[in-house]
C-alpha positions as CSV (number, residue, x, y, z in Angstrom):
1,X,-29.5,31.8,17.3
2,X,-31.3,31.5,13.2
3,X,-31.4,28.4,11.7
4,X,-28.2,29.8,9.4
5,X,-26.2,30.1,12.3
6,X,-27.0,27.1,13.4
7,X,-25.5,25.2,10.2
8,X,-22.7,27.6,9.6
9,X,-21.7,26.5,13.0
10,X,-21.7,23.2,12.1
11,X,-18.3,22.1,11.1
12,X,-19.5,19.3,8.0
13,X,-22.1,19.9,5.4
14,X,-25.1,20.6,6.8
15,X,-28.5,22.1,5.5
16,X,-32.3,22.4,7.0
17,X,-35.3,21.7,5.1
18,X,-38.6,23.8,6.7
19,X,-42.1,22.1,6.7
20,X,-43.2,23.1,3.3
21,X,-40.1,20.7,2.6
22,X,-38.4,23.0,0.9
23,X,-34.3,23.5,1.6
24,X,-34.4,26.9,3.6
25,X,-30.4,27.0,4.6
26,X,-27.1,25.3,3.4
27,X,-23.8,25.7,5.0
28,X,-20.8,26.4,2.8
29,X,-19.5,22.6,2.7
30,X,-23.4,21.6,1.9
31,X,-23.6,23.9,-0.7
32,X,-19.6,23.0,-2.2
33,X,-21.1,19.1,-1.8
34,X,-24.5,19.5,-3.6
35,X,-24.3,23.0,-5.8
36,X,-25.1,26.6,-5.1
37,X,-28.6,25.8,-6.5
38,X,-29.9,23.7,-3.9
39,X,-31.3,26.4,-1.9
40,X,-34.9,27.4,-1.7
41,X,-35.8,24.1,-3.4
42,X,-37.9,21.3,-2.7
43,X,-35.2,18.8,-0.8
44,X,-36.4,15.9,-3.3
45,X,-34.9,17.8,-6.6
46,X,-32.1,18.8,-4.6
47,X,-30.9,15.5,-2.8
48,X,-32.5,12.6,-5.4
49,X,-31.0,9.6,-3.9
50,X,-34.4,7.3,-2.8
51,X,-33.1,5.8,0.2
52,X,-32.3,9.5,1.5
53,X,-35.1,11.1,0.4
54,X,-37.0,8.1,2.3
55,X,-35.6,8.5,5.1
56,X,-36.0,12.9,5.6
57,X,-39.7,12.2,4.5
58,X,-40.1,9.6,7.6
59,X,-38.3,12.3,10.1
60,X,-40.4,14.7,8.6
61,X,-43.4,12.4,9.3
62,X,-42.8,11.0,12.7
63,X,-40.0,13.7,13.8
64,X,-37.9,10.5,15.0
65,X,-33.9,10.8,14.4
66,X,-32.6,8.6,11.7
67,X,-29.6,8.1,9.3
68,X,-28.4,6.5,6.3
69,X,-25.7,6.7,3.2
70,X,-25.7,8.9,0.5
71,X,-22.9,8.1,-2.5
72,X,-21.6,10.7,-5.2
73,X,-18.4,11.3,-6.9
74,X,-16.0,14.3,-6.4
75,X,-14.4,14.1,-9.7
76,X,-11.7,11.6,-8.9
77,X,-13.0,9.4,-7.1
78,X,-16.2,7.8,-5.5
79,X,-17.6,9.2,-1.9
80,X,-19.7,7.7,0.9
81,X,-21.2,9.8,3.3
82,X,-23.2,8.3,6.6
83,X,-26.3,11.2,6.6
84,X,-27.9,11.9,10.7
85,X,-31.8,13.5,10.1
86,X,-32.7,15.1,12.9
87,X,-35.9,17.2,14.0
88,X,-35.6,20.4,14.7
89,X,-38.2,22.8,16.4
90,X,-40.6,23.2,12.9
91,X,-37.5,21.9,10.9
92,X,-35.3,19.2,9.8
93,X,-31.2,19.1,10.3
94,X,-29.4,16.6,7.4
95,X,-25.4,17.1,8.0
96,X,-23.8,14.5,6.2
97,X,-20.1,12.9,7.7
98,X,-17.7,11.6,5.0
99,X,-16.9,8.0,5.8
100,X,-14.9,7.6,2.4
101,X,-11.3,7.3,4.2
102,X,-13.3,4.3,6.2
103,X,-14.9,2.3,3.5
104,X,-11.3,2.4,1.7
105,X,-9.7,1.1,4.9
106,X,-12.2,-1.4,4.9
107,X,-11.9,-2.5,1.3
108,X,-8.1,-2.7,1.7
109,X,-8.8,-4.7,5.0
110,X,-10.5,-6.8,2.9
111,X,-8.2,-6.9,-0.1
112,X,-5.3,-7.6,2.0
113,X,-7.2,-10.6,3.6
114,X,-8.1,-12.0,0.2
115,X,-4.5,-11.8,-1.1
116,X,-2.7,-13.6,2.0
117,X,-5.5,-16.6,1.8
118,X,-4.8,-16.6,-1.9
119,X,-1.3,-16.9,-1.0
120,X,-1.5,-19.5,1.4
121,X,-4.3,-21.3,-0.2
122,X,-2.2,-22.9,-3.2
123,X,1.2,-24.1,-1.0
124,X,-1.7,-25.7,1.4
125,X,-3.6,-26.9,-1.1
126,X,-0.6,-28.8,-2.7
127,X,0.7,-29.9,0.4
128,X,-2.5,-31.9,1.2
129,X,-2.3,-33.6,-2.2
130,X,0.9,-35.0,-2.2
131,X,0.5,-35.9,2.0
132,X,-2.6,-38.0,0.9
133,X,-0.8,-39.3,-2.1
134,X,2.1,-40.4,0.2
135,X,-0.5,-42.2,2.5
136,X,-2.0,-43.9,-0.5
137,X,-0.7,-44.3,-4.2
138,X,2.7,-43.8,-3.3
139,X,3.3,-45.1,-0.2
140,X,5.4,-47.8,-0.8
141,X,7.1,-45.5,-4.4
142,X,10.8,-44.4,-2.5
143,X,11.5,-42.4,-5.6
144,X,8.1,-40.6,-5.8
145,X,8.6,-39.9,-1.9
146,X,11.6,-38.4,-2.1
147,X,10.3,-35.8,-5.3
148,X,6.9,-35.2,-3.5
149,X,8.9,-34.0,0.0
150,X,11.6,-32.1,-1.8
151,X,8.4,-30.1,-3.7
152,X,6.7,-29.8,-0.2
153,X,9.5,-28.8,1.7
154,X,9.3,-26.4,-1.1
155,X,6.0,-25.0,-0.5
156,X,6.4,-25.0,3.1
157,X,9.5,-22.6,2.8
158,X,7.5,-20.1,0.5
159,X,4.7,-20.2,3.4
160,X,7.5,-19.1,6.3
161,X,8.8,-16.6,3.6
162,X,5.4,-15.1,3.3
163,X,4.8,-15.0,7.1
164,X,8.0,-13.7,7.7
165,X,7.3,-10.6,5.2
166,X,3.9,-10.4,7.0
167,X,5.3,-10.3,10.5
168,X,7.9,-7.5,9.1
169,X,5.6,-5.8,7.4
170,X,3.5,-5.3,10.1
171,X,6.2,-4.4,12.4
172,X,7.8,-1.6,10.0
173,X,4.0,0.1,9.7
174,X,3.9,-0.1,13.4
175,X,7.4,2.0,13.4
176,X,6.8,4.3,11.1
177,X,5.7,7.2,12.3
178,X,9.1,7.1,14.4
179,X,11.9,8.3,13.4
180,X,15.3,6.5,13.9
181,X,18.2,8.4,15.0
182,X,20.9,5.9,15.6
183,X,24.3,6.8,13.1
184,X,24.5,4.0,10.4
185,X,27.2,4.2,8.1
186,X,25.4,3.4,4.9
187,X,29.0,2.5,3.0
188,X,30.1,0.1,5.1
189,X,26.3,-1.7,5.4
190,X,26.2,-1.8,1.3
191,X,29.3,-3.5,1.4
192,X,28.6,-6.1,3.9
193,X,25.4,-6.5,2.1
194,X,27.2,-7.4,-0.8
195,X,29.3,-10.0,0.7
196,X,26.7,-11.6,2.4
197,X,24.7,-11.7,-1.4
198,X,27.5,-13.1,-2.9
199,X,27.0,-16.9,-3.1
200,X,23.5,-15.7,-4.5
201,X,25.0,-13.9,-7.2
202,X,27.6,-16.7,-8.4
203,X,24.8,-19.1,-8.8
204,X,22.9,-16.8,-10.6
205,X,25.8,-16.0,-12.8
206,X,25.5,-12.4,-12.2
207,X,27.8,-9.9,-11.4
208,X,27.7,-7.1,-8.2
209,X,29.5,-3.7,-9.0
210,X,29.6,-1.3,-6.4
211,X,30.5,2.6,-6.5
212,X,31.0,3.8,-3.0
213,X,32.6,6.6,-1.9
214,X,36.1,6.4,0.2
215,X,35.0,7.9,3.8
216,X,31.8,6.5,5.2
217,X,28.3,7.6,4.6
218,X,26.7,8.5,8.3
219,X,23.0,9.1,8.5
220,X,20.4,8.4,11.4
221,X,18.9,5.3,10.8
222,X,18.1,1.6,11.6
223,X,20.9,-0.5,10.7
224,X,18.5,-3.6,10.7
225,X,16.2,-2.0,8.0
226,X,17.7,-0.4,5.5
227,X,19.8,-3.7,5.9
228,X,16.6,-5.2,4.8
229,X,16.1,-2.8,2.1
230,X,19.1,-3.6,0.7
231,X,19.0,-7.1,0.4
232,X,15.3,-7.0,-0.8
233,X,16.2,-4.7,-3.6
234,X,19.8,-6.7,-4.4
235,X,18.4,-10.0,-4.1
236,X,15.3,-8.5,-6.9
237,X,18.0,-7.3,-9.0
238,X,19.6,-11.2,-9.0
239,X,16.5,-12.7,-9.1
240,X,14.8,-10.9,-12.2
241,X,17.5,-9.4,-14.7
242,X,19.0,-12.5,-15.7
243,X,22.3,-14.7,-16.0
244,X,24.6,-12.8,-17.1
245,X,23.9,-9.3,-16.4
246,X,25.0,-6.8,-13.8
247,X,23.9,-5.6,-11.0
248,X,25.7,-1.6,-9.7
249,X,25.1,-0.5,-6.3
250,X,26.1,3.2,-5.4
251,X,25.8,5.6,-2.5
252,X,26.3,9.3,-3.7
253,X,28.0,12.0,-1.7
254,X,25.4,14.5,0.4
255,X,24.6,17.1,-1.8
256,X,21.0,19.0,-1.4
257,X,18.1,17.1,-2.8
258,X,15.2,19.1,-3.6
259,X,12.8,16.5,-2.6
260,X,14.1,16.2,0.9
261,X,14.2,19.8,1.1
262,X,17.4,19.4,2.4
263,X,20.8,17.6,2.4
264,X,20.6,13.7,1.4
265,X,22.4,10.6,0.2
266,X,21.3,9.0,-2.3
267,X,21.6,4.9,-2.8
268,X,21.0,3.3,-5.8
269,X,20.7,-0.4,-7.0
270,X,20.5,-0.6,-11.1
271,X,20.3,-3.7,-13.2
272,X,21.2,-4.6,-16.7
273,X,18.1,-6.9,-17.1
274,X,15.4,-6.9,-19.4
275,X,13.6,-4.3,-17.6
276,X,10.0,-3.7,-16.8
277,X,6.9,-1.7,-18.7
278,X,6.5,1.4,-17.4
279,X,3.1,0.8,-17.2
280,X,3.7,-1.2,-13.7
281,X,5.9,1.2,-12.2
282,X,3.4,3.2,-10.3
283,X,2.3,-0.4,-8.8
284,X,5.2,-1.9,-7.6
285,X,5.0,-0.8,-4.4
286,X,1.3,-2.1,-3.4
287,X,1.5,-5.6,-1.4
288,X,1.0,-8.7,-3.4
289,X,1.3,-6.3,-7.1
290,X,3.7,-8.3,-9.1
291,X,4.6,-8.0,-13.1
292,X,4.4,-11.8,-13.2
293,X,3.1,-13.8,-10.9
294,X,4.1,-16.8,-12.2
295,X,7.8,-16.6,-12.6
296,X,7.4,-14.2,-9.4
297,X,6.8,-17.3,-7.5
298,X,9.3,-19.5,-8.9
299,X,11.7,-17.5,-7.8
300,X,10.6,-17.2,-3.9
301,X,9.0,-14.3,-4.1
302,X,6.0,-12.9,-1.7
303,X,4.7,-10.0,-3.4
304,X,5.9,-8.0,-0.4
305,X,9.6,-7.2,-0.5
306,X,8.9,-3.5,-2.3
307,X,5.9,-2.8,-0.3
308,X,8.4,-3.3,3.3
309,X,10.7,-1.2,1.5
310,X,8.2,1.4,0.6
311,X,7.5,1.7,4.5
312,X,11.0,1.8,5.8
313,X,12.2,4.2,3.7
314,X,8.9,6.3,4.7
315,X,10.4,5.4,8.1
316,X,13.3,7.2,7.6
317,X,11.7,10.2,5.8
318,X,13.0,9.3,2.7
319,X,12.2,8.8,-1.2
320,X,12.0,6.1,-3.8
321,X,11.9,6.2,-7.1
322,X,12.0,3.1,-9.7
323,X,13.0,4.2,-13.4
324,X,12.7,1.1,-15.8
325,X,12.0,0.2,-19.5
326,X,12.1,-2.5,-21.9
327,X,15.2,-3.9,-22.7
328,X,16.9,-0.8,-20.6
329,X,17.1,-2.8,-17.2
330,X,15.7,-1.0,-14.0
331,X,17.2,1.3,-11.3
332,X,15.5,1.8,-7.8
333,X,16.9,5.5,-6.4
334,X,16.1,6.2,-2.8
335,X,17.3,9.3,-1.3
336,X,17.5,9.4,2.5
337,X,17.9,12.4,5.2
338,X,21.4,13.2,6.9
């Protein structure tokens, strides 16, 4: 078998450079990675990253097998490639493996470890204070006692919220590549939803409408879930539009939906808040993204209630969409499978 056969054969980019040092053959996916003009040249004007030019001219040198990373850009994002040397006969094999799916798990990995100690870092941080201020300033101040435990019962409740949407979180990404085909009837589980919301939306002075069909809306599903989809995007609504306003919840009759590719239901919660920039729509979704941190946290929330939604409704092969602008309130459309 040539030395072209040998790279066409190889299912990654992949090129040989001869003795003179010079790139004598260049797979397709070599060629689509480093240009049409790399061939024939001397591998330094060709390749021009030092550390793997280093490393060919020391395989070249000692014929020993060695690898290392070499970093470009496809257009639309940045790519990291782990490259194996290798000596051939009179020769030198360089196939390069992308590792840019890996280094973005890793960063998100990391991400996602930053943003939970974050999270947990400022309730535990003001727990400690006022527990050493109750063993020492205040130890004998009833009235100071009774505020400081009140704020770190507080605290403590947002930490079990935040391990709670952990735990789920990590349970629903567990699920989701399976499918759920128990019949839930999605009518009566908004309604129940509702009533179970209810006190919520008293205190915050807002009101609940609902548009429902008459007959029940049957699709496969898990009742616990979308349960949990429901009030995550109901209690939001409450939370962030504002005394006074509404909150409509609807289920739509099956009709075709083009982004299904087939017949869906379609369940909407819509707010007459103050709405939200468009600019953080695309975000919403990501764990820990919120539009304001600060009054996010007030109110209870993790960060992670859209993100678990995001994954069940992936679950269940579905859609969601969030429409919103200032002053025009916000409306979260999720079509799901019959």
């Amino acid at each position: 078998m040539n030395e072209q056969a040998v790279v066409d054969a190889v299912p990654l980019p992949a090129l040989i450079i001869q003795s003179d040092e010079r790139i004598s053959h260049a797979n397709t996916e070599a060629c689509r990675l480093l240009g049409e003009a790399i061939l024939r040249r001397h591998f330094i004007t060709g390749l021009r990253q030092p550390q793997l030019l280093d490393t060919i001219e020391a395989t070249i040198r000692d014929r020993s097998e060695r690898q290392t990373r070499y970093l470009t850009n496809d257009g639309a994002q940045d790519t990291a490639f782990r490259v194996y040397v290798r000596p051939l006969d009179t020769s030198v094999l360089v196939t390069f493996v992308d590792e840019t799916s890996l280094e973005q798990a890793g960063q998100m990995r990391r991400d996602f470890v930053a943003n939970v100690s974050h999270e947990l870092k400022t309730p535990l941080t003001a727990l400690i204070g006022f527990i050493e201020t109750l063993k020492g300033p205040a130890k004998n101040d009833e009235g100071a006692r009774d505020r400081f435990l009140s704020i770190m019962e507080t605290e403590a409740s947002r930490m079990n919220r935040l391990v709670s949407d952990l735990l789920s979180l990590s349970r629903v990404e567990a699920e989701e590549r399976v499918r759920p085909t128990t019949p839930v009837d999605l009518t009566g589980l908004v309604k129940s939803t509702i009533h179970s919301l209810s006190t919520l939306a008293e205190d915050a002075d807002v009101q609940i409408l609902s548009d429902l069909p008459d007959e029940p809306a049957i699709i496969a599903g898990d009742e616990d879930q979308l349960r949990q989809v429901l009030v995550n995007l109901i209690e939001n609504a409450i939370k962030y539009s504002g005394a006074g306003t509404t909150v409509t919840v609807s289920v739509g009759p099956v009709s075709y939906e083009t982004r299904l590719k087939g017949d869906g239901i379609r369940l909407s919660v819509k707010d007459s808040g103050a709405g939200i920039d468009p600019v953080h729509l695309p975000r919403l979704t990501e764990r820990f993204y919120r539009v304001d941190s600060h009054r996010s946290r007030e109110k209870g929330g993790t960060g992670l209630g859209l993100a678990i939604v995001k994954h069940i409704v992936n679950r269940h092969r579905g859609r969601i969409r969030i429409e919103s602008a200032r002053g025009a309130g916000t409306e979260v459309t999720i079509l799901l499978p019959v």
